[in-house]
C-alpha positions in Angstrom: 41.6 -35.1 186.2 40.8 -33.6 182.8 43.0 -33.2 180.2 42.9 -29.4 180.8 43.9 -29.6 183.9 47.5 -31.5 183.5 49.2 -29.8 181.5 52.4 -31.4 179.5 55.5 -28.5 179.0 58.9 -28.7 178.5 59.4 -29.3 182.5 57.2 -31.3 182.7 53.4 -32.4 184.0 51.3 -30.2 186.5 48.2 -30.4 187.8 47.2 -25.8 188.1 49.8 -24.1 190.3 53.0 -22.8 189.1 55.4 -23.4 187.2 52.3 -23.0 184.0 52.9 -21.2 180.6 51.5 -18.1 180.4 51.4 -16.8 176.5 50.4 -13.0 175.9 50.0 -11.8 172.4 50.6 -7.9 172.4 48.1 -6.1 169.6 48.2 -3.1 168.7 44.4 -3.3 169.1 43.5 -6.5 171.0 45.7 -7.9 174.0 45.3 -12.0 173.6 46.5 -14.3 176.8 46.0 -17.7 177.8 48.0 -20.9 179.0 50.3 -22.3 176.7 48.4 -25.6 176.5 45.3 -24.4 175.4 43.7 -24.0 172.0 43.1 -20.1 171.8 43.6 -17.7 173.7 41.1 -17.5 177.1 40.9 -13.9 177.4 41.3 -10.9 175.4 40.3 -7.0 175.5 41.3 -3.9 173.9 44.6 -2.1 174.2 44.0 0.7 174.8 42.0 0.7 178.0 44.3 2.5 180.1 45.1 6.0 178.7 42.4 8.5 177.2 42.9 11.9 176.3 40.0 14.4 175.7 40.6 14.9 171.7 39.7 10.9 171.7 36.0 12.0 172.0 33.7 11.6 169.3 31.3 13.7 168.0 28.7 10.7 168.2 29.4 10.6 171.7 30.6 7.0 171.5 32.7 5.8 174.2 36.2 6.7 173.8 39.0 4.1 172.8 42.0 4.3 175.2 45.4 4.9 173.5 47.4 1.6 173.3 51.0 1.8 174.7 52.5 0.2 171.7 53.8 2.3 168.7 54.3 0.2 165.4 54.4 -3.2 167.7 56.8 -1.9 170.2 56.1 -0.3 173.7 56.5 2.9 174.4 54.5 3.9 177.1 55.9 1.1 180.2 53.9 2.0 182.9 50.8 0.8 180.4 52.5 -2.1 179.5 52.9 -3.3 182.4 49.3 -2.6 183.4 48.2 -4.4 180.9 50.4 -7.6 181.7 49.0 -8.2 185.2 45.6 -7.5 183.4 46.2 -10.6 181.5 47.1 -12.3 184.6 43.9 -11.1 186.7 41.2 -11.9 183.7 43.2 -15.7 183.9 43.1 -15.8 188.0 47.3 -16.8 187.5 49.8 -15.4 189.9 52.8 -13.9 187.9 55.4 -15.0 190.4 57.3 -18.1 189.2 55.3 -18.3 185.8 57.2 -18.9 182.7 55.8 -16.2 180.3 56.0 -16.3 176.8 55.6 -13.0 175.2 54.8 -11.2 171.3 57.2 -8.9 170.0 57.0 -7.6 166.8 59.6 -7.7 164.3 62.7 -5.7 164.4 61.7 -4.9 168.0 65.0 -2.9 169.2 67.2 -4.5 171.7 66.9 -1.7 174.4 62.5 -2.5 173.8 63.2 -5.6 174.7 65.8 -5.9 177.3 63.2 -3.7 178.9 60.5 -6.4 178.4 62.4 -9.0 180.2 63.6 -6.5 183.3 59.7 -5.8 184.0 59.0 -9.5 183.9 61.7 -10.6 185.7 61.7 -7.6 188.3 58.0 -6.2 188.7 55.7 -9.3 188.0 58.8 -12.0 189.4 58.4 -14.6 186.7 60.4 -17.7 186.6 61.4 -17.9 183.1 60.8 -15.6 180.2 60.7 -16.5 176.5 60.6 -13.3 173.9 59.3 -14.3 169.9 58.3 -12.5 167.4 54.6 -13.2 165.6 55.4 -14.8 162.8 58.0 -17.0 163.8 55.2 -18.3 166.7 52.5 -18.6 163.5 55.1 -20.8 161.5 55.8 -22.7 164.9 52.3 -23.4 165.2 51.5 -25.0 162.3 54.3 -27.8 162.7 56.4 -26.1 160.7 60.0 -24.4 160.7 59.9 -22.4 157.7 56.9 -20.3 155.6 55.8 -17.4 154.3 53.8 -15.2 157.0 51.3 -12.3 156.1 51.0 -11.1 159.4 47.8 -8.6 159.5 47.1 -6.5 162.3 45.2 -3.8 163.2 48.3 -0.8 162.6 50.1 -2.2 160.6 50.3 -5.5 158.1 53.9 -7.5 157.1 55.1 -10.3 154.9 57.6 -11.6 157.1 59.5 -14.8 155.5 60.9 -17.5 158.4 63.5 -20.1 157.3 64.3 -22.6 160.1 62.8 -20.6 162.9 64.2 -17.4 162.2 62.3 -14.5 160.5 64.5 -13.2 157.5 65.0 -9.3 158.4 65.7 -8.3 155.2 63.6 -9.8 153.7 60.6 -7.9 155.5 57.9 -6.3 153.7 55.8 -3.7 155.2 
């Protein structure tokens, strides 16, 4: 076996099937997903491939870009959502049921947004475990660290989020 194909989590070693980490990175222009034990991401495509309404026509007669279900980094269109988390899990060829997901929020996500998030993982795609961060604090984690200074620059919108032992400092939040 390769390297890529054990993968070492928190429960332990596996050799493909579930339990496997499942990471999605919710954009507001790009949706990012891959297992947790990879580099980068394996697969990514836009947003907004769901939803188009005829005012999104161009002049040019370019192809129109869908309308992305997230509002400032928060869902707000469900149905969408969801439609474009077992996306994720089709372009990977991974069954949902029994994964442990690990999702993007953004910051100062509400708590009914994301109580929400965790009812449509646990109930409609029948994860195993679900793990809810936001950005930043999963950039800061990435680079070994447990505090730093995130610019966090997306396609809607762009923050300076601080994060002091793991924990992004709300009031501290620059948009």
């Amino acid at each position: 076996m390769t390297p890529r194909e054990v993968f070492q989590t928190p429960w332990g070693s596996y050799a493909g099937g579930p339990p496997y980490d499942i990471t999605i990175d919710m954009g507001s222009d790009v949706i990012r997903a891959g297992f947790a034990a990879d580099d980068g991401p394996r697969v990514s495509f836009p947003c907004g491939s769901f939803e188009r309404r005829q005012s999104d026509v161009s002049d040019s007669g370019e192809e129109p870009r869908g309308r992305c279900p997230l509002e400032d980094g928060v869902p707000t269109n469900w149905a969408a959502t969801e439609k474009l988390w077992r996306r994720a899990f089709s372009e990977l060829g991974a069954a949902s049921e029994g994964c442990q997901l690990f999702l993007t929020e953004a910051v100062r996500t509400p708590p009914a947004a994301r109580e929400r998030m965790a009812q449509i993982a646990f109930e409609s795609l029948g994860v195993g475990s679900f793990y809810l961060s936001s950005h930043p604090v999963r950039c800061t984690f990435a680079t070994g660290r447990t505090t730093a200074c995130v610019v966090d620059c997306g396609h809607a919108v762009s923050r300076v989020v601080p994060v002091h032992e793991g924990w992004a400092v709300y009031q501290a939040i620059q948009r």
